[in-house]
N, C-alpha and C positions, 0 to 999 in steps of 0.2 A: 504493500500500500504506500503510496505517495506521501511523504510527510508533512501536515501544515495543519496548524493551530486553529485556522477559521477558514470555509468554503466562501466564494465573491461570485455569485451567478449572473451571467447576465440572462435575459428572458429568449428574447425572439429569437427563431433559431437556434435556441440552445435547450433550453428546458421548454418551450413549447413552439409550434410551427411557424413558421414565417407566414401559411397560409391563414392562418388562426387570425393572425394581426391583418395583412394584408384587404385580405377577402371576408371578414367576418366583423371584425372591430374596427376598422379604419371606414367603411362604407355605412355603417351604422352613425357612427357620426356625422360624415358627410350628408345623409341624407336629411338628419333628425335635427342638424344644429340648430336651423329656424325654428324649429317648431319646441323644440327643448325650450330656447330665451323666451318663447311667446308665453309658455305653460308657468314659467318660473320667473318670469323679468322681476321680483317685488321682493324677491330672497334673499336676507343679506349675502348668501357665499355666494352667489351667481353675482350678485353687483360689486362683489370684489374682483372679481375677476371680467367683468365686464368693465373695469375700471383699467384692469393691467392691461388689457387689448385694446382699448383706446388710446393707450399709451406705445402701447406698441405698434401700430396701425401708425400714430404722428412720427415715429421714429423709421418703422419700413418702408412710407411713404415714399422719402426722400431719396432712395435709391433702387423702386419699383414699383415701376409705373401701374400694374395691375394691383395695389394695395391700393386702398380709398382710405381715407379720413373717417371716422365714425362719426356721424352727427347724430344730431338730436331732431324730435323728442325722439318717441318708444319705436313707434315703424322703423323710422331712418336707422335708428342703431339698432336693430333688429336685423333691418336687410345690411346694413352693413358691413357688420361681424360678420353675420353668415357667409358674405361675399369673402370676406381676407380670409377666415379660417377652411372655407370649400379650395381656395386660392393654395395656401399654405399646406392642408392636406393635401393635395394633387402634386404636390414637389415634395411631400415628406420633409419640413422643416422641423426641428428639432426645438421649438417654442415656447419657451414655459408655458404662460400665459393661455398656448393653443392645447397645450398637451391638460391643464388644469381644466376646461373647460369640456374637451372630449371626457376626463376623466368623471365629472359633473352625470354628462349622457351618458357615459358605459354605466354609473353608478343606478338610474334608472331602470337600464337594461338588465344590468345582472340581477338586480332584485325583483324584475317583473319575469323574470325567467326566459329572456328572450336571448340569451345568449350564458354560454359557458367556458369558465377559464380552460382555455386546451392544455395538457401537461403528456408531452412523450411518456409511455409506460414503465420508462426505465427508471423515473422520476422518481418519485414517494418511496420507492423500497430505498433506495441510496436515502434521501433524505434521511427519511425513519432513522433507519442506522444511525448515521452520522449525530442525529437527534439525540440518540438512547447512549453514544458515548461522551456526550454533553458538549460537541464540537458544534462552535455557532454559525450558522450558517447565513450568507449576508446576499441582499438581489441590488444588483446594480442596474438601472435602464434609461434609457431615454426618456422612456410614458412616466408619467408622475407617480410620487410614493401612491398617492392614491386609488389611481389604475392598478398600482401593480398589486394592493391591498385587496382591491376589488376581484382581480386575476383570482389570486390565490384562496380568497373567502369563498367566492362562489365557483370553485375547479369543478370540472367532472369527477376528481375526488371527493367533492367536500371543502368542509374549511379546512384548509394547511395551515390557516396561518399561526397557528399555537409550535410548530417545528420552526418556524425563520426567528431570527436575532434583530432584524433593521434590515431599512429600506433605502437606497439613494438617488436621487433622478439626477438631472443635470441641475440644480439647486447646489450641489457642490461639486461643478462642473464639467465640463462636454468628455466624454468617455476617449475620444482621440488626444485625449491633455495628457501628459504622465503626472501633471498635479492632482489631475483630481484623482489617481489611484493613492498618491501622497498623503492627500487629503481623508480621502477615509481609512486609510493606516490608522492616524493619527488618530479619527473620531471612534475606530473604533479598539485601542490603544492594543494594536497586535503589529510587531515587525514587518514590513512590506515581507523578507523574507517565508517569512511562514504563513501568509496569504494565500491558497491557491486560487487563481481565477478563471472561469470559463467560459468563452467566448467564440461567435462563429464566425468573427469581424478582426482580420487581420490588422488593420491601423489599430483596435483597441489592445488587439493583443499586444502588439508589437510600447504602443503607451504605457501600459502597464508592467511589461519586460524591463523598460527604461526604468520606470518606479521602485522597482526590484523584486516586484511578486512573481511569482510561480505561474505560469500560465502554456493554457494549455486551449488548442482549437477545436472546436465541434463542430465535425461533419455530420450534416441530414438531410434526408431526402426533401429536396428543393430548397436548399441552401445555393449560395453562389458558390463556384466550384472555387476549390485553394489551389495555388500555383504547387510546382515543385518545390520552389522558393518555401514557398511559405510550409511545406512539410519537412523541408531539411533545418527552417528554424524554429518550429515550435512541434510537439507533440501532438498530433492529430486524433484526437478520442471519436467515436460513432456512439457511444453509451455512458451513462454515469457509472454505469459498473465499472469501467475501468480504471476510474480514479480509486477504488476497493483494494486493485488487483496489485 
């Protein structure tokens, strides 16, 4: 078995499908987001973040041309938002603001049972284990802690989320940074060294190698293919079993 103190997961493609996000949680959004703001406009946590996107919206503006300005009153920044975040999903931007607000609608979703967190089956028995010898296990993603809470509360297992330790989005920074693997060293007070992290995203691996963690590639069916390159520098996994073995 591989030596290291605490497990750093990232999601997509790695513990559940690329297709899962893609084609199932990504169009959910896009479809719902107007009609989500219309159901909910009067909510204080919807007007917080409808506050960040108008912030962000004055800031995208300025260097793309297809962002608009959110105006007022409730219709204008109703149609909007909808227009910059349909905009921003369709390029897959990495958002706070955008990814807080899907995170809002999937929260809808998964408790009205219209969607469920996907987890490859190799998943929960590694977890479990690693759980039961009190080894903490951490998720790293793009989608907000609270996507990723929502993922794993409503899984096709169940809730997991009683087995993970802590969550990280890009709140402590873009996953291609070697700071931000730095960064949650530090938060979550374990040596980059004895960190393992896995990943199906070579530039993160590759940020994270730099940080000094342990890391390691997942291969899965309908993942982007990894170069030669990229199996002669990092160790190429198909299973969570084989970080056991």
């Amino acid at each position: 078995m591989v030596a290291f103190k605490a497990l750093l997961l990232d999601i997509e493609g790695t513990i559940t499908s690329i297709s899962f996000v893609k084609d199932e949680l990504f169009p959910y959004a896009f479809d719902n987001v107007d009609k989500y703001i219309e159901e909910h406009y009067d909510e204080p946590a919807l007007q917080i973040v409808l506050e960040d996107l108008r912030q962000l919206a004055r800031e995208q503006s300025q260097h793309d041309a297809s962002v608009v300005r959110v105006r007022e009153p409730k219709q204008n920044c109703i149609d909007d938002v909808a227009k910059n975040v349909r905009h921003w999903i369709k390029r897959d931007k990495k958002l706070t603001p955008m990814k807080a607000l899907q995170g809002l609608i999937w929260e809808e979703a998964y408790k009205r049972g219209k969607v469920e967190g996907h987890l490859y089956p190799d998943v929960l028995p590694v977890l479990k284990k690693l759980h039961d010898e009190n080894l903490p296990i951490y998720i790293y993603s793009s989608g907000s802690v609270h996507a990723q809470k929502l993922l794993f509360g409503y899984s096709i297992e169940g809730d997991i989320t009683n087995i993970l330790s802590g969550y990280f989005d890009t709140r402590i920074g873009l996953k291609g940074s070697s700071e931000s693997y730095t960064a949650i060293s530090q938060k979550i007070n374990i040596a980059p060294n004895e960190i393992l992290f896995l990943t199906d995203v070579p530039a993160e691996a590759e940020a994270a190698k730099t940080a000094g963690l342990q890391t390691f590639l997942v291969s899965r069916p309908g993942n982007a293919n990894l170069s030669d390159e990229n199996r002669v520098d990092f160790k190429v996994i198909e299973s969570l079993d084989e970080i056991l073995q």
